[in-house]
N, C-alpha and C positions, 0 to 999 in steps of 0.2 A: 694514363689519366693526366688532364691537364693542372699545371699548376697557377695558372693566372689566375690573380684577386681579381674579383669582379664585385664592383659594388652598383646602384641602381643608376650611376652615371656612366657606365659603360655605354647605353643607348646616348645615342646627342639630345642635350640638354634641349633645343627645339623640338625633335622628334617622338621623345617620349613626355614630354608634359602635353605637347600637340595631341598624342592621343588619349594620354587620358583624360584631358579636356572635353576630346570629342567623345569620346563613352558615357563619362560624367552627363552631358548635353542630353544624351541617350534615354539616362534612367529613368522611369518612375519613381514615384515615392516609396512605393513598397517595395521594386525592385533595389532601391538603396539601404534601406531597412535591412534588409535579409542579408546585405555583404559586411552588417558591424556585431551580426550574433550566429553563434551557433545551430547548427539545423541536427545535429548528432552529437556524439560525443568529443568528434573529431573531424567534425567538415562543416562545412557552410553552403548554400544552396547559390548554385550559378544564375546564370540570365540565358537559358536557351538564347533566344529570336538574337540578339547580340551577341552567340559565341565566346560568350562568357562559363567555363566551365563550372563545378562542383570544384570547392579546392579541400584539399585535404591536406590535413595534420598528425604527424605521428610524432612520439614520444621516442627516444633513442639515445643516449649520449654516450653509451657504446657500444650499439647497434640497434638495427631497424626491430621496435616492438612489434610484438605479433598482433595479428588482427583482434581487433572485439568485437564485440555486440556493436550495433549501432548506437542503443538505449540504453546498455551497463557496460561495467567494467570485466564482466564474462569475458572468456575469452572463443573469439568465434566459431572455434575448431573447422579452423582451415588446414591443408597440407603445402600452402603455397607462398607459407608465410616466413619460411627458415629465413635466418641472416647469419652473416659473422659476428661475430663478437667477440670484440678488443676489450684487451685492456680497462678496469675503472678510470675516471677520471685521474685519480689522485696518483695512480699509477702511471697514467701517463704524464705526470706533472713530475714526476720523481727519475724520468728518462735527461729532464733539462735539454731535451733535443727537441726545438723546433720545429726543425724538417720532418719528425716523427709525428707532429700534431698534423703541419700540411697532408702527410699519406694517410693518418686516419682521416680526417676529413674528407677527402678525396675517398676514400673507403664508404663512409657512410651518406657522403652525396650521392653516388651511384647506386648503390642499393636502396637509397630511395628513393629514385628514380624508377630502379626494376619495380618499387612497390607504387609507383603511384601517387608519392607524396609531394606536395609543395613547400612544404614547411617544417624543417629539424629543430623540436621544442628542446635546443643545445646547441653550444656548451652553456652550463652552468658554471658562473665564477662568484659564486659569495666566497665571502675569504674565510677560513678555517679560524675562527675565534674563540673556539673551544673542541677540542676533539669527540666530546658528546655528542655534537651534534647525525642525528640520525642519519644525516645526506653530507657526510665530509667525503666520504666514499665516492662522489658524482662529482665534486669540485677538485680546485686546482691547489690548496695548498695554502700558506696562508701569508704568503709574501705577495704583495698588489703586483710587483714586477716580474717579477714569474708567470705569474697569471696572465697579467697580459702579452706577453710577449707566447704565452702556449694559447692560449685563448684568438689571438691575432691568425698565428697562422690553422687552427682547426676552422674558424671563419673562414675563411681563403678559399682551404681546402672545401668545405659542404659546398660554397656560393660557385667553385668551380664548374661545377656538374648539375649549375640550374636548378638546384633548392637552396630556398631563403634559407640560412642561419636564424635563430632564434636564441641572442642569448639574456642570461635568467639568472637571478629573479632582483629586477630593482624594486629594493636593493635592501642592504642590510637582513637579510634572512638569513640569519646564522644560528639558527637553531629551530628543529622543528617542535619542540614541547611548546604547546600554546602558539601557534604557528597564525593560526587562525584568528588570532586576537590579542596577540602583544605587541602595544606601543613602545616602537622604539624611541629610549632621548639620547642623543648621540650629539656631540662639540662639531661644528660646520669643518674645524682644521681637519680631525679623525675622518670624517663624513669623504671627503677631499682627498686623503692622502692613503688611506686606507684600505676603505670599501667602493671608491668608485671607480679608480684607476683599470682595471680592468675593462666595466664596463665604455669606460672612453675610448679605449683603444681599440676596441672592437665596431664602435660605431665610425670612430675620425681615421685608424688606420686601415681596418678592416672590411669598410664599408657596410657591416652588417644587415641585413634589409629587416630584422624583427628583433625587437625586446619585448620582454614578457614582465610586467609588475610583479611582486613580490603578494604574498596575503599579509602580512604583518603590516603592523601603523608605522609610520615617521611622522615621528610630533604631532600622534592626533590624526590625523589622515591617512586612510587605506593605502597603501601603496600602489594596487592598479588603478587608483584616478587619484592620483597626487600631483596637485599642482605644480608647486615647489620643483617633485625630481621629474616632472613628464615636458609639463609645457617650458620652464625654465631653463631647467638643468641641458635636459634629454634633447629637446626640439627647438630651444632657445641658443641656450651657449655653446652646445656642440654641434647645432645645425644637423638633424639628424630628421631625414626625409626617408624613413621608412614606417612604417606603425607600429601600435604599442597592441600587443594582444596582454589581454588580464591571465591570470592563473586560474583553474576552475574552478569555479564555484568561489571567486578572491573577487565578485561585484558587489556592491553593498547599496547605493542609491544612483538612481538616475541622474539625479540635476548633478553630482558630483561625476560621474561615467560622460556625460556630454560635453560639460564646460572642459575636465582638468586631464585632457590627455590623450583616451582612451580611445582607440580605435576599434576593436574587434573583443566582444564580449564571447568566452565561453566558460562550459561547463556547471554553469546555476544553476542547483538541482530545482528545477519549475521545468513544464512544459516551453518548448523553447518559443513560442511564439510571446510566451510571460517575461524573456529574458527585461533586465533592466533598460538596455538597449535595442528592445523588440517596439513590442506594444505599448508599451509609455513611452517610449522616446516617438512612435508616428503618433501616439494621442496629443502628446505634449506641442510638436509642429503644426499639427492641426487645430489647434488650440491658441495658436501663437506663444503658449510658454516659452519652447525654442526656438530660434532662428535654421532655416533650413539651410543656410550657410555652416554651422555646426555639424547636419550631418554630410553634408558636401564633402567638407575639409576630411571627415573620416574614409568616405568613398574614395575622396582622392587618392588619398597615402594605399587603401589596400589596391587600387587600380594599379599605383604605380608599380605595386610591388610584384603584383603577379605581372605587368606587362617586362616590369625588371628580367624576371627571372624566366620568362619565356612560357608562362602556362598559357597564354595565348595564341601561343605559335609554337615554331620545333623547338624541343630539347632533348638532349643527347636521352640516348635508349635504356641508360644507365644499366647494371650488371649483379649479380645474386650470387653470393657465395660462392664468386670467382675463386681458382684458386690462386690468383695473385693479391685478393683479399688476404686468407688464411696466413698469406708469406708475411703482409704488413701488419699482420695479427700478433706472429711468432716475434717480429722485430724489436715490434712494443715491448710484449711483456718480456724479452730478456733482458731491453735494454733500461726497463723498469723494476727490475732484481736490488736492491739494495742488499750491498754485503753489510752488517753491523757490526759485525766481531769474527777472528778470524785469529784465534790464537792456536800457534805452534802449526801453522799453515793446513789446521785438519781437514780443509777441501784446497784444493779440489780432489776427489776421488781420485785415485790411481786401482786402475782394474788389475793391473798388473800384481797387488799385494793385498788383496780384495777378494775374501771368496764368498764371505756371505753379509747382507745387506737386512736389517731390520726395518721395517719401516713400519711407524705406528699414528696412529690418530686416525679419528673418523676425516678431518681435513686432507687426507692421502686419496680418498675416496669418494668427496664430492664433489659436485658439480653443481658452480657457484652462477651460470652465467643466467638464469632462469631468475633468480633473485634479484629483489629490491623493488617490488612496482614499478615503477614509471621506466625504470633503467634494464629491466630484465631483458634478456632477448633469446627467443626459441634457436636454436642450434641445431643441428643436424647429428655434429657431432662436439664433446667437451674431452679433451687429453686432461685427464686427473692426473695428481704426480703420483701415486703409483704405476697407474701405467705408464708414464714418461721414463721412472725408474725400470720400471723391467723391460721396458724396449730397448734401451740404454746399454743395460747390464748383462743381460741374458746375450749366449750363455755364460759368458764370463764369470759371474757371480750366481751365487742362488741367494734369491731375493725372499724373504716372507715377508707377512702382515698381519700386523697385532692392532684391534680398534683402539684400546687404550682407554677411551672414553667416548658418551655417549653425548647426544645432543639432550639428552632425556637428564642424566646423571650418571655421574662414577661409581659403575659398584668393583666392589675389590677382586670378584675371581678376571676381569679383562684389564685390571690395571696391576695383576700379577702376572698374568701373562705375557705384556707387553713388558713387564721387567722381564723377564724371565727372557723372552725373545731379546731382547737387546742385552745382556750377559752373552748369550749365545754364539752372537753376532758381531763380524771386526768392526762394524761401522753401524748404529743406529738412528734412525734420522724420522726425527719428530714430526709431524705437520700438524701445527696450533693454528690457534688465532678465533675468528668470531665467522660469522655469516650471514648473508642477507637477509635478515629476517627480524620481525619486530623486537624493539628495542637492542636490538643490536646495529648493524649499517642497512638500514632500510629508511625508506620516508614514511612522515609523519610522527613520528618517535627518537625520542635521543634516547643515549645508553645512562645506564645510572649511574654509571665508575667505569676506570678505566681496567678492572680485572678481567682476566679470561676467566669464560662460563664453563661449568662440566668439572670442576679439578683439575684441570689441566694445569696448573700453576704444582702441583704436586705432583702428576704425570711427568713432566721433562724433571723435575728433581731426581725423583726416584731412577728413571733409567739415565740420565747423565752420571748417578754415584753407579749403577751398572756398569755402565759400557765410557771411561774415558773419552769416545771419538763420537760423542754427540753431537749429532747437528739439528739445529731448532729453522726450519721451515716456517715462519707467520704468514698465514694468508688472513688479509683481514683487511678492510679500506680505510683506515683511521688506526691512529698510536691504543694500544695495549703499554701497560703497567708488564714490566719483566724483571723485578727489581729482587722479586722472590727469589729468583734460580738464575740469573745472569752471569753470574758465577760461578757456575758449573758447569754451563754449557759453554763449550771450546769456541763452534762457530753458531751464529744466527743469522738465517738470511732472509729477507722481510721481501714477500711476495706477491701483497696485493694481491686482487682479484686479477688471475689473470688472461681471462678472457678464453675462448675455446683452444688455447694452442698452451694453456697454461702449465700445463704436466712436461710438455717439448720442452717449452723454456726452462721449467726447473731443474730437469735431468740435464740440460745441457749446461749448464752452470754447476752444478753439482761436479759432473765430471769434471767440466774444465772444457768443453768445448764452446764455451762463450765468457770471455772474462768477463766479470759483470762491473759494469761502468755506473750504476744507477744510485742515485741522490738524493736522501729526506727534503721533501717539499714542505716537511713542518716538523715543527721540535719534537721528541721523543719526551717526555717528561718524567725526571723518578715516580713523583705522585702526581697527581690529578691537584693537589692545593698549592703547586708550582704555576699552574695556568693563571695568570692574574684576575682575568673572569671570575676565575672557582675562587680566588684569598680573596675577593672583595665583598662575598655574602650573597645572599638571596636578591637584592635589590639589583646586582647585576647580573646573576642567574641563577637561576630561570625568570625572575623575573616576580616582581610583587605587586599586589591589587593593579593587573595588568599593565603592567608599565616594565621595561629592561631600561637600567640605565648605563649606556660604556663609561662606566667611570673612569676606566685604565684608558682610557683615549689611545694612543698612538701606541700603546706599549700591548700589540699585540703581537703572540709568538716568540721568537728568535729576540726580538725587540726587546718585550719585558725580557728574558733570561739575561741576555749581554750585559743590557743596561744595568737590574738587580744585581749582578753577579750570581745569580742563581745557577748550579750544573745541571746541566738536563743529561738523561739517563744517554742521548744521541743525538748530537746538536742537529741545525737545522743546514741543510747542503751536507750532511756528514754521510760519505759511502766509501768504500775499501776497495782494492783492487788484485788481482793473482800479481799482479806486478807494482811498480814504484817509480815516483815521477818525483823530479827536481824542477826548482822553478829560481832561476836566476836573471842577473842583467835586469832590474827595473829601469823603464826609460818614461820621461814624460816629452814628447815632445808637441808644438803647438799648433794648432791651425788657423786662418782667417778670424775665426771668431775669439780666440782667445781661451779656446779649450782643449785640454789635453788628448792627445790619441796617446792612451799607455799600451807600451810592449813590452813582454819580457821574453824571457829563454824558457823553454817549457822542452824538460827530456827523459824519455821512459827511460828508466837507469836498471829494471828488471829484463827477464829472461822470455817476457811471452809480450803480446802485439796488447793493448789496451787504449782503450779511450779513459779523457779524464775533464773531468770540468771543472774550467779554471774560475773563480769568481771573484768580482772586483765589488768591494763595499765599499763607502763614502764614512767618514766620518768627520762632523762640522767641530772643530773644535772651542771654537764660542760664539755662541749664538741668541741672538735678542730674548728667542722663545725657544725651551727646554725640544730637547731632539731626542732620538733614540741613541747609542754610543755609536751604531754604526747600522745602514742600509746598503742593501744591493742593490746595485745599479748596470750591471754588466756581466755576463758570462758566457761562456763558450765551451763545447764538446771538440774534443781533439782529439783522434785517432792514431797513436805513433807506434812505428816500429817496434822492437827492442832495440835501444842504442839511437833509437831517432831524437833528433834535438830541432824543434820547429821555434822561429819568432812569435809570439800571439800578437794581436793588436784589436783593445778595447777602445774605442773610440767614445769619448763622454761629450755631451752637449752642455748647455746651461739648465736642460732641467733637472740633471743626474745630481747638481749641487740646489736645489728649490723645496722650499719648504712652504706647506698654504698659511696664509697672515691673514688671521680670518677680520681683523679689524680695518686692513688696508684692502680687503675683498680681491687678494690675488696672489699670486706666487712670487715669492722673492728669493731671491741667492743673495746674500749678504758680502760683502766685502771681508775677507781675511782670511785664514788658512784653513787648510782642509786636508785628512788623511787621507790617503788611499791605499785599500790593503790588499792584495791580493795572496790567496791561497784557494785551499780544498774544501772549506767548511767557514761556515761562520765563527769555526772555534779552533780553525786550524788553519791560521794567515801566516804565511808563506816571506811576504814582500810587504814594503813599507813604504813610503814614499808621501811629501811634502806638497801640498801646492794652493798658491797664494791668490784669490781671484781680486785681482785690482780697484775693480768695479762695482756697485751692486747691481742688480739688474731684476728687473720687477715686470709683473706681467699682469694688468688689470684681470678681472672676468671683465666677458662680455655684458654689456648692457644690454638687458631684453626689456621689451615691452611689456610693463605691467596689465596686467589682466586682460593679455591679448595669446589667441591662438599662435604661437609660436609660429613661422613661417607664413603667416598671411594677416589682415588686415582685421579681423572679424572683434569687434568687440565681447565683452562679458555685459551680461545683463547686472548691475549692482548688486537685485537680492541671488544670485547664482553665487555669489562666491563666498568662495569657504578657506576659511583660517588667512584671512590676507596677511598675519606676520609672517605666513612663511613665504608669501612671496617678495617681499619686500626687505626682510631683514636676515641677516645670515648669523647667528648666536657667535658671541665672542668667547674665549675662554676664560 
C-alpha cells in the first residue's frame, strides 16, 4: 500500500478547477440540489447523463461499518460486509507511533474501497476534556499535539487509497450528554490552543478533503453552519478547499446551512427531499431569497472532491480483510498495550515455572469489536484474551476460566469461584474494564463516574489477596477509577479495545513475546473530582440551562495536573517496559532560524530488545499571559537493542515556543527563557536543559473577508446573517 499524502492539489491546480468548472457549467438546478443533501442514510444521488456517480458514505474509524438499511439504522444483513478491525481510537493514540496511524489508515482506505465507499466519516480528534465522555474511546487523547501529529498521518494514510478523509467533529464536542443542544462558551486563546490544533493540521498538513461540523452550539451557533469556525476559521484562515458535510440530523435552518459553510446536508430525520438543504434551499433560489452562486460555491467544493479522489475516474481496487490487514491490526494493538504497574517483575509469564493459569472476568470472553454504533465493525473473526491465553500457554500450562462477574451483576457463588480458581492457580489474570455499550464507551451517552460496573472493583480485590501473582487486564476505551485495589495488584496492564487480533496481542505481552512500548494519551486520575472540568461544577459539566462553560481554559488534562500539583493515579505519557532506558548527553544545538535541534543519548541498559518514547515538553518560564508549567511539543519511538546506545534528535520550530494572544489576534513566542525537559512521561523527565529566545516573534491570523464565502467573491445578503460578533470579534480573556 502506498504511503503518499494526497491532498485535493495532487491534480494541477488548472486541471482540476478546469473541470470542475466545466461540470459545474453542466448542472441543472435540481441536478445541484441533489449533490448538497442526502438521498439515504448514507449516499447522495449522482447525475447519470454526466457520469457523475451515487457517492457513498460509511462510518468507520476502526474499521469499514457494516451495511444498513438504506432508510434506518437496521442493519442490512449482508454476508459481504466483513472488515478488520483495529484498534480504538485512543488505543491507537497510546502507540505514540505515527507510522502506525499511516498503516491503519492505509488499512481502512482499502477496505473502503473493497466496499465502495467515498468518504471515511474519520478520524475523530475532539480532545478528551473529561473521560466521561461516551466517545473518548473514538478519539485521540487529550493532548492537541499528539492528536495531530496521529491524526496527520491516519489522513495520509485513508486519502492514500482514493477515499476522502472526513475528520470530526468541529468542534468542541467533548462530551456527548446533551450533544444535541449544548452551547458551548469557550475563551478564543483555549478555542486556538486546544481544541483546534488538531483539526488544522489535518486540513494545512494533511490535505484532508472533508470535515464534518460538530451538533453542539459555539457561542449560540450550531456548529454544522457556524460562521465563525466554517467560513472564517476552516475556509478562511486555513484555506481549506474541501467541504463541510453536517453531522446527522446536526441541520437546524436553512438561511443559516446556505450562508455559514455548509456544503453537504445529511441524515435529518424528514423525507430527504424536505432536507434543509433540499426543497427550501431550490424554493428559496427560485424565489430569489438565495443567490444561485451559494449553491454553486457548494457544488463546486463536493465536485472537487470527488474529482480529487478519483470517483470519477480509476481508483485503486482496494482489498477486504486482507491478511496483511489482520498483521497491521496485531501491530497496533501490541504496540497500544500500556504496562502501568509492574511490581517485583510479575510479567512477563515464564512458562517454564507456570503450570496452571487462572483467568477470570467476563472481559476474557468478549468480543468488543461489534460495539459502539457509529464505530462497530462486523468481523469475521475476534481473538478474545482467553483464547490468546490458551493458544499461548497450551500445552505448557493448564489454563481455566472463572466469569467472576456478570454484565447483569455480581452474585457471590461466581465471585467465589473465581476466588477459589485463582488460590488454585500460580498466576491469576483478571480481565476488567467497561464496554461498548450505553453509558459506558458508546455514543450518544457519557458515563456517570469513573468506577468499574458489575463489582468488579471487589473481584480483583478478593483474588489478588488469593493468588499474590495477579495481573489486572483493563480493556476499556477511556481512564477507570483503580484506586480501590491498586495496591494489591502486583502488575496492571491497560488494553483498550483491541480490535479483532486483541487476545494475540495480550498473550503476547503477557508472556513476553512482545515488550510492550505503549503510552497514556491521557491522564489516569485517582478521582473523577481531579479532572478540572468535574471541580469546577455543573456550570462547566455537563452543563446548565443549556450552556457548557470551559472555565478551566487551557488547563486541560496533564496540563491542570502538573500545573495544580495535583498526583494522578498514572500520569499522562506514563508506560513501563520488560526492559530500562537511560537518557543522557542533553545538547541544544542551532539552525538558520534560531531554533534549537535537541539531542540526547538515549540507551536500553536492560536484558531484552524494547522501544521507548522519548518526550520533549516546553516550559515558558515567564510569560505576559498565565501558561500551563509545561506542554509537549516533540516525541519519538525508538527501537534499541539490549546494550544499544542511539543520538535522538527533536528538532523545535518557533511554534513549539507560541502561545495564542487573543487580544493581538495571533500567535506570539515571547522573548526569554524556556525549559526543555525531556524524559518518559510528563511526571518522569529525564533531562533538563536552558534556552533563551532572543527575539519575539508573532504571527498575525489571517485576514478574511467579513461576510464573504471564504474562497470566492460572493457576498452575504444583510438580513442572512447570523451572530455577526462572532465574526468579527475574537473574545479576550
Amino acid at each position: 500500500m502506498s504511503s503518499r499524502p494526497a491532498s485535493p492539489a495532487d491534480d494541477p491546480e488548472d486541471r482540476l478547477e478546469g473541470r470542475v468548472e466545466a461540470l459545474l457549467g453542466c448542472l441543472t438546478l435540481d441536478e445541484k440540489i441533489r449533490m448538497v443533501h442526502g438521498n439515504t442514510k448514507f449516499s447522495t444521488l449522482g447525475v447519470p447523463r454526466l457520469k457523475i456517480p451515487d457517492r457513498w458514505l460509511t462510518d468507520g474509524p476502526h474499521g469499514i461499518r457494516e451495511e444498513i438499511s438504506p432508510d434506518s439504522w437496521e442493519p442490512a444483513g449482508r454476508s459481504d460486509d466483513y472488515a478488520t478491525a483495529l484498534p480504538n481510537s485512543l488505543g491507537l493514540a497510546a502507540t505514540w507511533n505515527p507510522a502506525l496511524a499511516l498503516a491503519g489508515g492505509e488499512v481502512l482506505g482499502a477496505e473502503a474501497r473493497a466496499r465502495r465507499k467515498d468518504i471515511l466519516l474519520a478520524p475523530g480528534v475532539n480532545i478528551q476534556r473529561t473521560p466521561l465522555c461516551g466517545r473518548t474511546f473514538e478519539y485521540l487523547g487529550e493532548d492537541p499535539f499528539l492528536a495531530a501529529r496521529m491524526a496527520v498521518n491516519y489522513v495520509r494514510g485513508v486519502q492514500s487509497q482514493g477515499v476522502a478523509a472526513c475528520v470530526k467533529h468541529l468542534a468542541v464536542n467533548n462530551q456527548e450528554i446533551e450533544r444535541n443542544t449544548i452551547d458551548v462558551e469557550i475563551d478564543e486563546r483555549t478555542l486556538r490552543e486546544i481544541y483546534l490544533p488538531a483539526f488544522q493540521a489535518a486540513v494545512e498538513e494533511a490535505g484532508v478533503w472533508v470535515v464534518m461540523g460538530a451538533y453542539n452550539k459555539l457561542r449560540g451557533q450550531w456548529c454544522s453552519h457556524n460562521d465563525y469556525l466554517l467560513n472564517h476559521v476552516l475556509k478562511g484562515e486555513w484555506k481549506f478547499r474541501g467541504m463541510v458535510v453536517s453531522d446527522w440530523n446536526a441541520v437546524h435552518d436553512t438561511d443559516e446551512a446556505v450562508y455559514n459553510g455548509l456544503d453537504l446536508e445529511m441524515g435529518t430525520e424528514m423525507p430527504y427531499e424536505d432536507y434543509f438543504l433540499a426543497s427550501p434551499f431550490r424554493a428559496g433560489i427560485l424565489t430569489g431569497r438565495y443567490p444561485v452562486e451559494a449553491l454553486d460555491e457548494k457544488v463546486r467544493r463536493n465536485l472537487r472532491v470527488m474529482i480529487a479522489t478519483g470517483c470519477l475516474d480509476s481508483r485503486p481496487p482496494g482489498a477486504l480483510a486482507a491478511p496483511r490487514h489482520s498483521a497491521v491490526a496485531l501491530r497496533i494493538a501490541e504496540e497500544a498495550i500500556v504496562l502501568l504497574k509492574n511490581e517485583n517483575e510479575t510479567i512477563p509469564i515464564s512458562l517454564e515455572g507456570v503450570r496452571s493459569i487462572a483467568v477470570i472476568g467476563e472481559n476474557a470472553i468478549r468480543c468488543h469489536s461489534k460495539g459502539g454504533f457509529g464505530a462497530g465493525v462486523k468481523v469475521m473473526h475476534e481473538v478474545t484474551g482467553l483464547e490468546g491465553i490458551m493458544h499461548r500457554a497450551a500445552p505448557d500450562a493448564d489454563v481455566t476460566y472463572s466469569v467472576g462477574y456478570t454484565a447483569d451483576d455480581l452474585r457471590s457463588d461466581p465471585l467465589a469461584r473465581a476466588v477459589e480458581a485463582a488460590r488454585r492457580a500460580d498466576v491469576a489474570i483478571v480481565f476488567a474494564g467497561l464496554r461498548r455499550a450505553l453509558n459506558l464507551d458508546d455514543e450518544s451517552t457519557d458515563r456517570d463516574d469513573l468506577s468499574l460496573p458489575c463489582g468488579q472493583d471487589e473481584l480483583i480485590r478478593r483474588v489478588a489477596e488469593a493468588n499474590p501473582r495477579t495481573v489486572v487486564v483493563m480493556v476499556s476505551g477511556s481512564p477507570v477509577e483503580m484506586n480501590t485495589w491498586i495496591d494489591s495488584a502486583p502488575a496492571v496492564l491497560q488494553a483498550w479495545y483491541g480490535g479483532m487480533e486483541a487476545g494475540t496481542a495480550i498473550a503476547r505481552v503477557l508472556f513476553g513475546d512482545t515488550v510492550p512500548s505503549g503510552k497514556l494519551p491521557c491522564t489516569f486520575p485517582v478521582r473523577l473530582q481531579d479532572i478540572a472540568a468535574q471541580a469546577l461544577g455543573p456550570s462547566a459539566y455537563p452543563g446548565r440551562d443549556g450552556k457548557v462553560t470551559y472555565a478551566e481554559g487551557l488547563m486541560v488534562g496533564y496540563r491542570h495536573f502538573d500545573t495544580a500539583g495535583i498526583e494522578p493515579l498514572f500520569a499522562f505519557g506514563h508506560g513501563l517496559s520488560y526492559t530500562h532506558f537511560k537518557y543522557s548527553d542533553l545538547e541544544l544545538k542551532f539552525g538558520e532560524g534560531g531554533f534549537p535541534d535537541v539531542s540526547f543519548e538515549l540507551e536500553n541498559t536492560g536484558k531484552r530488545a524494547g522501544a521507548e518514547v522519548a518526550q520533549l515538553y516546553i516550559q515558558d518560564i515567564e510569560s505576559s499571559l498565565p501558561r500551563p508549567v509545561r506542554e509537549l511539543k516533540g516525541f519519538v519511538k525508538i527501537l534499541l537493542e539490549p546494550g544499544e546506545r542511539r543520538r535522538v534528535h527533536l528538532p523545535l520550530d518557533m511554534k513549539a515556543f507560541m502561545f495564542f494572544h487573543p487580544e493581538r489576534r495571533g500567535w506570539l513566542a515571547e522573548q526569554g527563557d524556556f525549559r526543555i525537559l525531556i524524559g518518559s512521561s510528563s511526571r518522569d523527565l529525564r533531562l533538563t536543559a536552558l534556552f533563551h529566545l532572543k527575539v519575539s516573534k508573532f504571527e498575525p491570523l489571517p485576514v478574511t473577508p467579513n461576510g464573504r464565502f471564504a474562497g470566492n467573491s460572493i457576498p452575504k445578503r444583510e438580513a442572512r446573517r447570523v451572530n455577526p460578533e462572532f465574526e468579527i470579534s475574537i473574545a479576550a480573556e
